[in-house]
C-alpha positions as a printed NumPy array, in Angstrom:
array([[ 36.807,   1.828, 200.944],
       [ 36.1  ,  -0.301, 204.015],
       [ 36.401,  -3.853, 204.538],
       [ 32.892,  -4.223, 204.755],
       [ 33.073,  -3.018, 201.112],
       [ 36.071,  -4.941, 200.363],
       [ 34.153,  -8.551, 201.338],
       [ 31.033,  -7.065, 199.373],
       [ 32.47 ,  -6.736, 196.077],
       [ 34.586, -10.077, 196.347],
       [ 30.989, -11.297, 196.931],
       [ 29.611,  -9.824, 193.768],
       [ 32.267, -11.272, 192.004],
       [ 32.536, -14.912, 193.049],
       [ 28.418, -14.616, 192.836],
       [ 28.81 , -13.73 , 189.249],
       [ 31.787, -16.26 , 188.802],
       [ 30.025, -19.066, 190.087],
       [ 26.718, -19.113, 188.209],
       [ 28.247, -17.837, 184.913],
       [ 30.   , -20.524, 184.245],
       [ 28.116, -23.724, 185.088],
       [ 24.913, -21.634, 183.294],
       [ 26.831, -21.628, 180.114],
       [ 27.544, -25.204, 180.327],
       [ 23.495, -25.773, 181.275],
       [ 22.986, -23.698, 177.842],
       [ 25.235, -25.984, 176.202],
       [ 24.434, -28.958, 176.947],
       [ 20.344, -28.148, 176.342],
       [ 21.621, -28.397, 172.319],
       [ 22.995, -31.897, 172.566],
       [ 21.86 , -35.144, 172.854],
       [ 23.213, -36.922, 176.029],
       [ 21.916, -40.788, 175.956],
       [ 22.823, -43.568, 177.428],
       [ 25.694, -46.26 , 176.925],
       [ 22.982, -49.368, 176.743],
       [ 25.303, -51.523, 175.022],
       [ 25.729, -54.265, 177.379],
       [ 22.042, -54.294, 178.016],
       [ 21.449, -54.716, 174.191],
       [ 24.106, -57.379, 173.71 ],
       [ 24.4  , -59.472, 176.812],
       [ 26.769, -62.403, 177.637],
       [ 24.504, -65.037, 176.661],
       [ 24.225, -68.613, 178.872],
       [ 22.658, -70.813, 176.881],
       [ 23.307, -74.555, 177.651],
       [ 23.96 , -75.995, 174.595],
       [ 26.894, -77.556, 172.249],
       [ 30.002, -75.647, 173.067],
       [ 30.771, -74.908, 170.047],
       [ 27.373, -73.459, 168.893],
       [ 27.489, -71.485, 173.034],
       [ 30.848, -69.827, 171.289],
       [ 29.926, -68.818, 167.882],
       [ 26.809, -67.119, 169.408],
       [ 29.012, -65.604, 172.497],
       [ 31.61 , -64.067, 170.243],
       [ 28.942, -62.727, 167.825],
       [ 27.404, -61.01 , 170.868],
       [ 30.883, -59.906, 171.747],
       [ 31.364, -58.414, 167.802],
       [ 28.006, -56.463, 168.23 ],
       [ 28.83 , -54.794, 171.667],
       [ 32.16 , -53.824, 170.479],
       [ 30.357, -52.324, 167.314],
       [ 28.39 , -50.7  , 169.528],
       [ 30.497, -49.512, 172.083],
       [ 32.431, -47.92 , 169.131],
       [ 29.091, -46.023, 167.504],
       [ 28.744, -44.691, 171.302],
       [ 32.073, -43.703, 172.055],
       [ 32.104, -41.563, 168.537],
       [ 28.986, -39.774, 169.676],
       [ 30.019, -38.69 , 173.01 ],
       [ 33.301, -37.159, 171.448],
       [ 30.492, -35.414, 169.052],
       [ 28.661, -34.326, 171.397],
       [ 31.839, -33.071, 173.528],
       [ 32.961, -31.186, 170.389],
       [ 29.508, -29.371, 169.787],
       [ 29.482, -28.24 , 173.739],
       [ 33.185, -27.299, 173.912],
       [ 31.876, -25.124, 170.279],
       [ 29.051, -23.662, 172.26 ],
       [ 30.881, -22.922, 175.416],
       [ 33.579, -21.405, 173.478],
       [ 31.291, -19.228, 171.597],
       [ 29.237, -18.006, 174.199],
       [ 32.339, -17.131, 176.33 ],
       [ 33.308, -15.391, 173.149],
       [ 29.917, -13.486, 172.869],
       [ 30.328, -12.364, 176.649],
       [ 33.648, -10.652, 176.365],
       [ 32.745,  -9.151, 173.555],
       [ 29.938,  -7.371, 175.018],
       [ 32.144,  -6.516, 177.623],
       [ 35.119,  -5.263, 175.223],
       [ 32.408,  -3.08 , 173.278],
       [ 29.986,  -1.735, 176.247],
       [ 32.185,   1.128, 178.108],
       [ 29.195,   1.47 , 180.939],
       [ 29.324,  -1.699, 182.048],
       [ 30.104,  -1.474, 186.165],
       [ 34.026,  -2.539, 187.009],
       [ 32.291,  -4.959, 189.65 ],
       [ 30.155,  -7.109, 186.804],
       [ 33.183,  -6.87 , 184.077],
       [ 35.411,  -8.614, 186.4  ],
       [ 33.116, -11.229, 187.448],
       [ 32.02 , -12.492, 184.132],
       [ 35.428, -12.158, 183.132],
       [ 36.372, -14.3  , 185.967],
       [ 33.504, -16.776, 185.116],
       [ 34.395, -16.947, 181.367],
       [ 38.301, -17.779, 182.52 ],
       [ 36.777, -20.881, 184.499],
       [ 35.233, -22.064, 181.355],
       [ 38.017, -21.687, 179.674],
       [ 39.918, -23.726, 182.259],
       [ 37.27 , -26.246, 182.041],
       [ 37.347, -26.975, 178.4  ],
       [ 40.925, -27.037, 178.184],
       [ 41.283, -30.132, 180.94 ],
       [ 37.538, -31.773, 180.372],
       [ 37.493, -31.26 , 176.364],
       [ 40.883, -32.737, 175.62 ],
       [ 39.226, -35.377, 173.212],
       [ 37.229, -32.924, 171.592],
       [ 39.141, -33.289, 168.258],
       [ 37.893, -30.745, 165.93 ],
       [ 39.342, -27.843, 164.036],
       [ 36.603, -25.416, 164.743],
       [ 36.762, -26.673, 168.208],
       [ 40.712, -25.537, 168.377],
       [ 40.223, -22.236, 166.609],
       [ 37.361, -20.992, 168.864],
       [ 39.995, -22.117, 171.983],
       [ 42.366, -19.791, 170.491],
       [ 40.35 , -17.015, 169.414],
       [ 38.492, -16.891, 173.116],
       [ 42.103, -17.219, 174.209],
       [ 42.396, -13.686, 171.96 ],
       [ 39.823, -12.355, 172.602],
       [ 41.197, -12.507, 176.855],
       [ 44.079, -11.112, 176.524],
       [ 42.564,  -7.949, 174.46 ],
       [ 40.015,  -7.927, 177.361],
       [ 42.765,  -8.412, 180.031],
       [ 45.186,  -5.512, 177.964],
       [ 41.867,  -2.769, 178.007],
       [ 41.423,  -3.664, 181.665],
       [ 44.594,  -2.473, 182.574],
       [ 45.323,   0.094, 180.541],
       [ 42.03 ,   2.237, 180.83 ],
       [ 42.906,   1.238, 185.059],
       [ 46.471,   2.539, 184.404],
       [ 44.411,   6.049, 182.631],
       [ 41.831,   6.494, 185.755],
       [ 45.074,   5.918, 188.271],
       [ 47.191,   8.8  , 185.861],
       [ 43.903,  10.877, 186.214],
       [ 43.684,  10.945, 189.892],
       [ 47.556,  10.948, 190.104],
       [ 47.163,  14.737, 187.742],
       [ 44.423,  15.728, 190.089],
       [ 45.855,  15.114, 193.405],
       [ 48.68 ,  17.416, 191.891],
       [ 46.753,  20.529, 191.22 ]])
């Protein structure tokens, strides 16, 4: 195989890599809603000239309903990080299962999906640390599985063809 060859299929495979993994994370983030934080627009510090005291009750009133607020957001972005660390993790699941079960699939393709699943793995392990949820942890683990079984075929039908050739060369 030539260099040429070499750079070709290192192409194929980042190509593949790179669009895998931020597609999946398009996919999953087409199924969630991703508003706004408009809190501090809705509750604003109010200036009203006034009594002082009055100026303060209304202030930390304000302050109560932005907080309550702030709260109802922050519990629906760690929703919504749950549902696309679910959806990532079950699409990446999907993908090496298809390549697990399809034996004709080229070397070249296998490796780059593979490569582009193992990115979102990385991804939702550092970016989807608050993503508290049991389903959440048991798809982690079972793409985690589901890896290494793809990793152990890898090499062992690799370690067959190289025996193959090794027998051939021999006769």
């Amino acid at each position: 195989m030539s260099s040429l060859d070499t750079v070709k299929l290192i192409g194929y495979i980042l190509v593949l890599m790179l669009v895998f993994s931020p597609l999946v994370f398009l996919v999953a983030n087409t199924f969630v809603d991703t508003s706004q934080n408009n809190c501090y627009e809705k509750y604003p510090n109010i200036q009203v000239k006034g009594e002082e005291g009055i100026e303060q009750i209304n202030q930390v009133s304000q302050d109560q309903k932005r907080s309550e607020c702030q709260q109802s957001y922050d519990d629906a972005v760690a929703k919504t990080q749950t549902t696309i660390f679910i959806i990532v993790s079950i699409l990446s699941i999907l993908t090496l299962l298809v390549l697990l079960l399809m034996k004709n699939i080229a070397p070249i393709i296998s490796y780059g999906l593979f490569f582009g699943v193992s990115i979102n793995i990385i991804r939702l392990v550092w970016g989807f640390d608050n993503a508290n949820s049991f389903v959440a942890a048991g798809l982690g683990i079972v793409l985690f599985i589901v890896a290494l079984i793809f990793i152990n075929n890898s090499l062992s039908t690799s370690s067959k063809s190289t025996s193959l050739k090794n027998k051939e060369k021999t006769k």
